[in-house]
Residue, then its C-alpha position, 0 to 999 in steps of 0.5 A: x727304491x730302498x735296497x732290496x735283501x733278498x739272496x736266495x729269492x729263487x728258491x728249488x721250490x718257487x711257485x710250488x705250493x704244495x709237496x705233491x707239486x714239489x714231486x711233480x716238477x722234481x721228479x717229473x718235469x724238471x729234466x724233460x728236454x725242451x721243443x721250444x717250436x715258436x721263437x725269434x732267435x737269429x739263425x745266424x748268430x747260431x750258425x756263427x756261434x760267437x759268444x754274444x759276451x755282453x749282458x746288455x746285448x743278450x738281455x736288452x737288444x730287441x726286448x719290447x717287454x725290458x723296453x716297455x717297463x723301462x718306458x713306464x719307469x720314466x726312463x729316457x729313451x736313450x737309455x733304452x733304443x738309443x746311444x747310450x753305453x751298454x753299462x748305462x743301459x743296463x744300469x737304467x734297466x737295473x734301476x727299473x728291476x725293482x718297480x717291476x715286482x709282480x710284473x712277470x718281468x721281475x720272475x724272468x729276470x731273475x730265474x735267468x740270472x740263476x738259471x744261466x750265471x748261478x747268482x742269487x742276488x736281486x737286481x737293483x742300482x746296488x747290485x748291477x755292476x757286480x751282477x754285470x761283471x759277473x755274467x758277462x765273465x761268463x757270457x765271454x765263453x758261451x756260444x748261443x749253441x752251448x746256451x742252448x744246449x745248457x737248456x736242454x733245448x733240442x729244437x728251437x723253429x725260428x721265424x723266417x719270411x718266405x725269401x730267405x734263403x735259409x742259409x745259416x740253416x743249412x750251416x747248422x744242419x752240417x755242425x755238430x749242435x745238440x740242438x736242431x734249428x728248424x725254419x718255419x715259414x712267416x708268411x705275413x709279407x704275402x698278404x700286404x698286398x695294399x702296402x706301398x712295399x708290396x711291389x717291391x717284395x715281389x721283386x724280393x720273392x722273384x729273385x729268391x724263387x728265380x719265378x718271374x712275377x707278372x701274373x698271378x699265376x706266376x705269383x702262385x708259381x713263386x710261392x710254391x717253390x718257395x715252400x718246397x724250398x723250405x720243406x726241404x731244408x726241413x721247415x715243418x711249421x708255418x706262422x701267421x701274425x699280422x695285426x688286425x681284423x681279418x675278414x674271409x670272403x669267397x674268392x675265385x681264382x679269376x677273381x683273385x688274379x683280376x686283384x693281382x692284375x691290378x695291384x701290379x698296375x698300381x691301381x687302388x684296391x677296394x677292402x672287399x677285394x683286399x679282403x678276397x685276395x687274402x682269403x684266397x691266399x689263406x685257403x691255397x697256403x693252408x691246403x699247401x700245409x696240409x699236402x706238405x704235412x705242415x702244424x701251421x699257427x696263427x697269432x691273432x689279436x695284436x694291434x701293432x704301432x699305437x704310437x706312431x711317433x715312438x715308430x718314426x724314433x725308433x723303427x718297426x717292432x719299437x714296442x709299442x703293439x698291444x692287445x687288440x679287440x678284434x672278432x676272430x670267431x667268424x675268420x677262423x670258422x670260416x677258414x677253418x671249415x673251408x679247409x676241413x670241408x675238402x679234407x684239407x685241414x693240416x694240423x693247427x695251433x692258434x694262440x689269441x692275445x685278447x684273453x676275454x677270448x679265451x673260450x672262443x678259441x679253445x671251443x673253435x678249436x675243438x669244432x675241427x678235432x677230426x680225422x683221428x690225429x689226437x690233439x688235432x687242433x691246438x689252442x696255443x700257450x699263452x702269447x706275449x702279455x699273456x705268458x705270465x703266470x694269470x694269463x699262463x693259468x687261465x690257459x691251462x684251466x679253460x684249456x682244461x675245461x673246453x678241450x683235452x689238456x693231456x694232449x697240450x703241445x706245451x710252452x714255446x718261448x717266442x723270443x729274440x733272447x737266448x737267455x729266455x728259456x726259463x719261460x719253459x722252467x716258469x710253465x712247467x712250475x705253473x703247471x704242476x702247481x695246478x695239477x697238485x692243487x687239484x689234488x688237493x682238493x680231491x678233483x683228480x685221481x691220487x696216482x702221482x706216476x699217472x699224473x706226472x706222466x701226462x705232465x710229461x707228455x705236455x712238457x715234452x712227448x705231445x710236441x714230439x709226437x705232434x712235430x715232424x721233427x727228424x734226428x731228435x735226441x729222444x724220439x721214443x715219444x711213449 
């Protein structure tokens, strides 16, 4: 591809379209601090703090979005998972940049590279090593905790299974970081109660529990010590994100321990009673989340590991998951409404892959918007292929539309990469695009203090006020 000339490319006013826009984001949300309360990012290389010192390292290591454009591109995947060197890596993905206009990845990138390293230039095969060069100067002394705080980020909950043992938290918890890392509780392995590996995770949990696992009372037993174990190193999120059609039937608790028995003696397990050992899990936990005061979230709709020989290459999470076609309106009234019929509905954020479901769930949500805590239920931010500016803006309008977006909780990164948190500038810039468009076509009051304080309140204040986060930098929310 010819060389693109284009210094300067990120602009003050990028995706603003108007003045009143300019004004909103400027003076309002441009310098709010970030609660980014969903991410991948590794406790232990915060609690390590070593510069990561490598561009390729920071920007191509476990980065399905890079990998799948690098894919499309025709790049070798020895380029991409593979041997090659780290400069020839990032080379080919350099080489890819440029295919990549209008792919959200071709923003990204460079909002990263101004916002992180001060360069301007577009990313080609003509720019890579002096961009390389560049950056990894100054990535030699940054630490993940200086990045982070470069960001503004005050809280970054990562996504923990239910046997770590939070070390590296309790680590932060005693350094002097500006922002506060927070575990939230992954509980996924629980529910593979079919998986060949299910066994052997017991094992896992007996010993992180110190609970010995024969029954299902005793399974129980593991679980709630596990979680009380994370409560009290702080965990005040819950997450859920397993791939695929999820179905709730009515499940006692000797049935649910006859389920277990069985599994424990290896015997094979029916769909229905798979799918009554998980509906009881998914009641228990849920009312658990509730007595511990817990936001617990469900990422619904991904089909996971289409390419089965990509998978056997590469490994799990090799990039290969997509957009399911699930129904999830019964599961999650189902649920839902189970919990809330006992008064035992904690606060709760689902976040849908499949945006021809997008009325579905922002109307799903509002069913349970009771007991006087505003914004109750969330419909969450634009998740994974949908975190880009259509999908981001669909959002926010049939949020709009269907429930209260000034009680919106905002952006989360959902990311492995320190470099990601942009992703909240790019949001932040959407959103005041939208409120100044409305403006303009005379929809919404001409009162830019009262609409600036509402995008505050979603950039920022909402997610203070809705997290139980402790030791905060600004906890006068309002």
């Amino acid at each position: 591809m010819k060389h693109i000339d284009s210094e300067g490319f990120i602009t003050d006013n990028f995706l603003l379209n108007s003045k009143a826009a300019e004004v909103l984001y400027h003076e309002y949300a441009k310098d709010m601090p970030i609660i980014d309360y969903h991410n991948h990012l590794s406790a232990k290389q915060i609690a390590e703090d070593n510069p990561i010192k490598n561009l390729t390292d920071a920007w191509l290591q476990g980065d399905h979005y890079k990998w799948r454009g690098m894919r499309a591109n025709g790049v070798d995947e020895d380029f991409i998972t593979g041997s090659a060197s780290k400069l020839d890596k990032f080379k080919k993905w350099a080489e890819t940049v440029p295919y990549t206009l209008r792919n959200p990845l071709f923003h990204w990138t460079h909002l990263e590279l101004k916002r992180y390293f001060d360069i301007d230039l577009v990313l080609q095969s003509s720019t890579a090593e002096t961009i390389y060069q560049q950056a990894n100067k100054i990535l030699e002394h940054k630490t993940p905790a200086q990045l982070l705080e470069q960001m503004k980020v005050e809280v970054v909950c990562t996504t923990d299974d239910p046997t770590d043992d939070l070390a590296y938290h309790k680590q932060i918890a005693k350094a002097d970081f500006f922002t506060k890392v927070y575990p939230t509780f992954r509980a996924d392995a629980l529910f593979f109660i079919a998986e060949d590996a299910f066994l052997g995770y017991l094992k896992k949990l007996e010993a992180a529990s110190k609970v010995s696992i024969t029954n299902f009372s005793e399974f129980i037993a593991a679980i709630d010590s596990r979680l009380n174990f994370f409560n009290e190193n702080g965990c005040r999120l819950s997450d859920f994100g397993v791939g695929e059609a999820l179905v709730m039937e009515d499940c006692t608790l000797e049935e649910a321990s006859v389920i277990f028995k069985k599994r424990l003696d290896s015997k094979p397990l029916s769909a229905l009673e798979i799918n009554k050992y998980r509906s009881f899990l998914f009641i228990y936990l849920g009312r658990y989340y509730h007595k511990l005061n817990w936001v617990q979230q469900y990422h619904l709709g991904p089909i996971r590991n289409n390419n089965t020989r990509l998978v056997e290459q590469v490994g799990l999470d090799a990039g290969c998951d997509s957009i399911g076609d699930f129904p999830m309106a019964e599961f999650m009234s189902a649920l839902f409404n189970s919990l809330n019929s006992t008064n035992q509905l904690a606060k709760t954020i689902t976040y849908n892959l499949n945006p021809s479901q997008n009325e579905v769930f922002a109307t799903m949500m509002g069913n349970f918007q009771t007991g006087g805590t505003p914004g109750k239920m969330q419909w969450g931010s634009g998740w994974w292929f949908l975190d880009q500016k259509d999908g981001m803006e669909k959002q926010l309008n049939t949020l709009s539309n269907m429930g209260l977006l000034s009680r919106f909780v905002g952006m989360l990164t959902d990311s492995r990469s320190f470099l990601s948190f942009p992703r909240h500038e790019y949001f932040r810039r959407l959103l005041c695009n939208v409120i100044a468009e409305d403006l303009k076509q005379g929809l919404v009051p001409n009162d830019i203090t009262f609409l600036g304080k509402m995008i505050q309140d979603i950039c920022y204040h909402n997610a203070v006020n809705y997290f139980n986060f402790n030791n905060l930098h600004s906890n006068d929310a309002n």
